[in-house]
C-alpha positions in Angstrom: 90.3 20.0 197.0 87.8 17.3 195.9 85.7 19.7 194.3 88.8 22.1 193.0 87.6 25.1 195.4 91.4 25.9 196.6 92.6 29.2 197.3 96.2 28.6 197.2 97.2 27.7 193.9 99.0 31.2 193.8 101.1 30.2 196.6 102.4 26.8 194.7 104.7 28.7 192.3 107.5 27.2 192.5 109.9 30.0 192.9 107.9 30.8 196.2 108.0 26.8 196.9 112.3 27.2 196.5 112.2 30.2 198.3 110.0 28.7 201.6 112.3 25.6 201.3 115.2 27.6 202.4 114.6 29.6 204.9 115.1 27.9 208.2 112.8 26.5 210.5 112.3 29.0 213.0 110.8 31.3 210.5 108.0 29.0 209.4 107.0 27.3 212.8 106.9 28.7 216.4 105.4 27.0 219.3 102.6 25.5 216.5 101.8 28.4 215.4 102.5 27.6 211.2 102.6 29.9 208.6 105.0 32.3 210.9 106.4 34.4 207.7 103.0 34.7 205.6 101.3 36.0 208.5 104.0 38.3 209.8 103.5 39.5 206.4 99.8 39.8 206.2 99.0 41.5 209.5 100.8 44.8 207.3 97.6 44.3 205.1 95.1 42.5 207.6 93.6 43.3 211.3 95.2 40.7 213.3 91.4 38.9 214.4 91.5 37.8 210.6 95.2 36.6 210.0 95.0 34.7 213.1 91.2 33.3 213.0 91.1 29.1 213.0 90.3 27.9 209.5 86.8 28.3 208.5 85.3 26.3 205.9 82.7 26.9 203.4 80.0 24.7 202.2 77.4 25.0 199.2 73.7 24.2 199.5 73.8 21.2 197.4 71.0 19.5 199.7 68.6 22.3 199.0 69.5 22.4 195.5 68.9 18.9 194.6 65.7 18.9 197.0 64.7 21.9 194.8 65.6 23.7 191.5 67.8 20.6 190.1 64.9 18.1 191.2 64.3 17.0 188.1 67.9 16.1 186.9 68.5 14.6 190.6 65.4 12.3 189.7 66.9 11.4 186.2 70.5 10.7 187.9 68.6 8.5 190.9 66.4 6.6 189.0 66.3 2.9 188.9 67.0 2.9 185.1 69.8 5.2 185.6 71.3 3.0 188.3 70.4 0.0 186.7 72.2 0.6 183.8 75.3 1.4 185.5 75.0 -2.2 186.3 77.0 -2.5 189.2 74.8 -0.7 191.5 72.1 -1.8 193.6 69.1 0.8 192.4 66.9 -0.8 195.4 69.6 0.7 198.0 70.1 3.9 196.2 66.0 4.3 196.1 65.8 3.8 199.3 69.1 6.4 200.6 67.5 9.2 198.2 63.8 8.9 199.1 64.7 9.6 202.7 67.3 12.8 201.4 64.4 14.0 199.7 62.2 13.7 203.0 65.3 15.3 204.7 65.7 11.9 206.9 68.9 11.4 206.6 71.6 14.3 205.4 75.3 13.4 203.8 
């Protein structure tokens, strides 16, 4: 959600919020297994092995991209100026945290 990469937003309508807040609680939870209803529902559309997977995230290759095609603006945004005229920042720390990114030493 920090980065606005959801896949439910078509589920927040809120006539399908109303709806979901009625039914009763047997339909939405059984023995932990949540989403009861919705997945009833999607094994008519979906092999079973995908509506009842665990959640799988998804990541993007922002360390490769900054290590290489977006370098240069990485550089810009890193530098000591840069930092320094933030002004609340200590550039010598920062330096030092994206040197050793750039040497793959440490990874966030």
């Amino acid at each position: 959600m920090a980065h606005g990469l959801e896949l439910r937003s078509p589920w927040l309508d809120y006539r399908i919020v109303e709806w979901a807040a009625e039914l009763p609680d047997n339909l939405k939870l059984k023995k932990n297994i949540s989403k009861k209803i919705l997945k009833r529902y999607m094994l008519k559309k979906f092999p079973s092995k995908i509506v009842n997977r665990p959640k799988q995230g998804f990541s993007i290759p922002i360390h490769d991209w900054i290590r290489g095609p977006l370098r240069p603006i990485a550089d810009d945004l890193f530098s000591t100026k840069s930092i320094n005229e933030l002004g609340y920042l200590n550039s010598c720390e920062i330096q030092k945290l994206y040197i050793k990114h750039q040497k793959k030493a440490i990874w966030f």
